[in-house]
C-alpha positions in Angstrom: 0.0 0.0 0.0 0.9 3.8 -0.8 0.0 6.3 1.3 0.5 10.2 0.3 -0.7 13.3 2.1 -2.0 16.0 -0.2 -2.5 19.7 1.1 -4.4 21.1 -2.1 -6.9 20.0 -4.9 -4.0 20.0 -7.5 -2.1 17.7 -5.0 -4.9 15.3 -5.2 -5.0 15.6 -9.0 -1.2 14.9 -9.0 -1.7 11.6 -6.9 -4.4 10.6 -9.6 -1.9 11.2 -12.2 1.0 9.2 -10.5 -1.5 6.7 -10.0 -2.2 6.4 -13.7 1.6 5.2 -14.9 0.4 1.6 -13.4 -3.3 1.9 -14.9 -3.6 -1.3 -17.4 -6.0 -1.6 -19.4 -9.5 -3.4 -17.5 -8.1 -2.2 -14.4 -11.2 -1.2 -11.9 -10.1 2.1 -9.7 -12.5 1.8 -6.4 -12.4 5.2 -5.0 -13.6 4.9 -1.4 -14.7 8.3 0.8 -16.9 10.8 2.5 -18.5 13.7 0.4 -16.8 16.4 -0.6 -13.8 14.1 0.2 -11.5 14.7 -3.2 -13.2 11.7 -5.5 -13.5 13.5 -8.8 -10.5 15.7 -8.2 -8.4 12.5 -7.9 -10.2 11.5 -10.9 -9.3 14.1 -13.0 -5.5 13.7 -12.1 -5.8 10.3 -13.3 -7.5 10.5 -16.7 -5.3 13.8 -17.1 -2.2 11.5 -16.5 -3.9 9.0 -19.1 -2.9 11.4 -21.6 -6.8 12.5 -21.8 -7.7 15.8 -22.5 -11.2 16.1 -20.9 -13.6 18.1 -18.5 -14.0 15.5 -15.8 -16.8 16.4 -13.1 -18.6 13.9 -10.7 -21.5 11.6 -12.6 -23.5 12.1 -10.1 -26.8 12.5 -12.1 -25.8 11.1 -15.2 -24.4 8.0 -13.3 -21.4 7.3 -15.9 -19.4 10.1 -17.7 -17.2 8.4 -20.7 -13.7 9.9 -21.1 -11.5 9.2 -24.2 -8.0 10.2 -26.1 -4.5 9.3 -26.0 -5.2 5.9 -26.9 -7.1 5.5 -23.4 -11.1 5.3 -22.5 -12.3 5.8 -19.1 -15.7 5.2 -17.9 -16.1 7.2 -14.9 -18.8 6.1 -12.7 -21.1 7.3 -9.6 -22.5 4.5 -7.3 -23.8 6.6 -4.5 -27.1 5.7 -5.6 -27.0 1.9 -6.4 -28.7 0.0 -4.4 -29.6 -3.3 -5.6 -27.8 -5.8 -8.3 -30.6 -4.8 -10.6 -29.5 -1.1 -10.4 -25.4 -1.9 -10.7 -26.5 -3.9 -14.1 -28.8 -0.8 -15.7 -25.7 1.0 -15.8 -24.0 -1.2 -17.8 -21.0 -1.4 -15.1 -20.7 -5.1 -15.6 -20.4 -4.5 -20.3 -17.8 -2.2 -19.3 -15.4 -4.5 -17.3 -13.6 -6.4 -20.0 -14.0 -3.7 -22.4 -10.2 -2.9 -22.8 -11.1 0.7 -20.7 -10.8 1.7 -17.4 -12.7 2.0 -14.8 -13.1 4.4 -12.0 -16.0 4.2 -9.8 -16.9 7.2 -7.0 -18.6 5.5 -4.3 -17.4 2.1 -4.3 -18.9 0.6 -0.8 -22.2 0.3 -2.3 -21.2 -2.3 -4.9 -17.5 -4.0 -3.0 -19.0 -7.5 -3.9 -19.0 -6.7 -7.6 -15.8 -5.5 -7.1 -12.8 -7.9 -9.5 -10.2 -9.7 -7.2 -7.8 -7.5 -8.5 -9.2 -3.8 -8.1 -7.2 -1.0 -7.5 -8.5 0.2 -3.7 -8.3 4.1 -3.0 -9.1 5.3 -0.2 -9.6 9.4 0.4 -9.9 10.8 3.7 -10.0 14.4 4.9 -8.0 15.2 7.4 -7.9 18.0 10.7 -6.8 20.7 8.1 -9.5 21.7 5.9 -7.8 21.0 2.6 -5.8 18.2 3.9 -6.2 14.6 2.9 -5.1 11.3 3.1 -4.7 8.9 0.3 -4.2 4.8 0.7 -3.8 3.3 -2.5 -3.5 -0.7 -3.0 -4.5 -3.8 -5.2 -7.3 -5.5 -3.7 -9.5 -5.1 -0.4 -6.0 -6.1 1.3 -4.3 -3.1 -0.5 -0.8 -4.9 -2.1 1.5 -3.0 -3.5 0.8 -1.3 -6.5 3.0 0.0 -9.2 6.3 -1.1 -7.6 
């Protein structure tokens, strides 16, 4: 597991984007963390450091926001709302898993047990200082080592 302290938005994007020089294609980023906690900014660091030119912002109504270029697609999903296996498969989560993209999916908890074996586990969490956060990043719910 990797842990990193970030003081800023930006420093969050720039985890996202170190994070992405070990994205492989099909890999599953679980993003795990309160509101408001730096989800979509970490996002945007990673499909940024994908070599994808795009406005990211949260899918929280549309449920999945599709990111492409550089030879890279992302699907960018919002599971704060799923709440059964019948909802998780209307959003076509489970067409996009093998599809040769990457995933990266804000709310995680709600669906863990659809979660592959080999998920990459991020966990966001604010910290004392208002713009202050905490970052755990790891394969799997038992967070080994990633990109080492």
């Amino acid at each position: 597991m990797k842990i990193y302290t970030t003081d800023s938005v930006s420093a969050t994007e720039k985890v996202g984007g170190e994070l992405a020089k070990s994205i492989r294609k099909n890999d599953v980023v679980a993003l795990f963390g309160d509101l408001g906690a730096g989800k979509t900014a970490f996002t945007r660091g990673l499909v940024r450091g994908l070599g994808i030119d795009a406005q990211v912002s949260s899918p929280t109504f549309a449920l999945v926001n599709e990111y492409s270029g550089g030879g890279n697609k992302v699907y960018h999903y919002d599971m704060y709302r799923i709440t059964s296996w019948d909802d998780l498969y209307s959003t076509g989560y489970f067409d996009c898993l093998q599809s040769g993209s990457v995933l990266v999916i804000e709310w995680s908890e709600n669906i863990e047990a659809a979660l592959p074996d080999d998920y990459i586990r991020v966990e966001i969490e604010k910290n004392s200082d208002e713009n202050s956060r905490t970052i755990k990043i790891g394969r799997g719910e038992n967070f080994e080592n990633i990109g080492d």
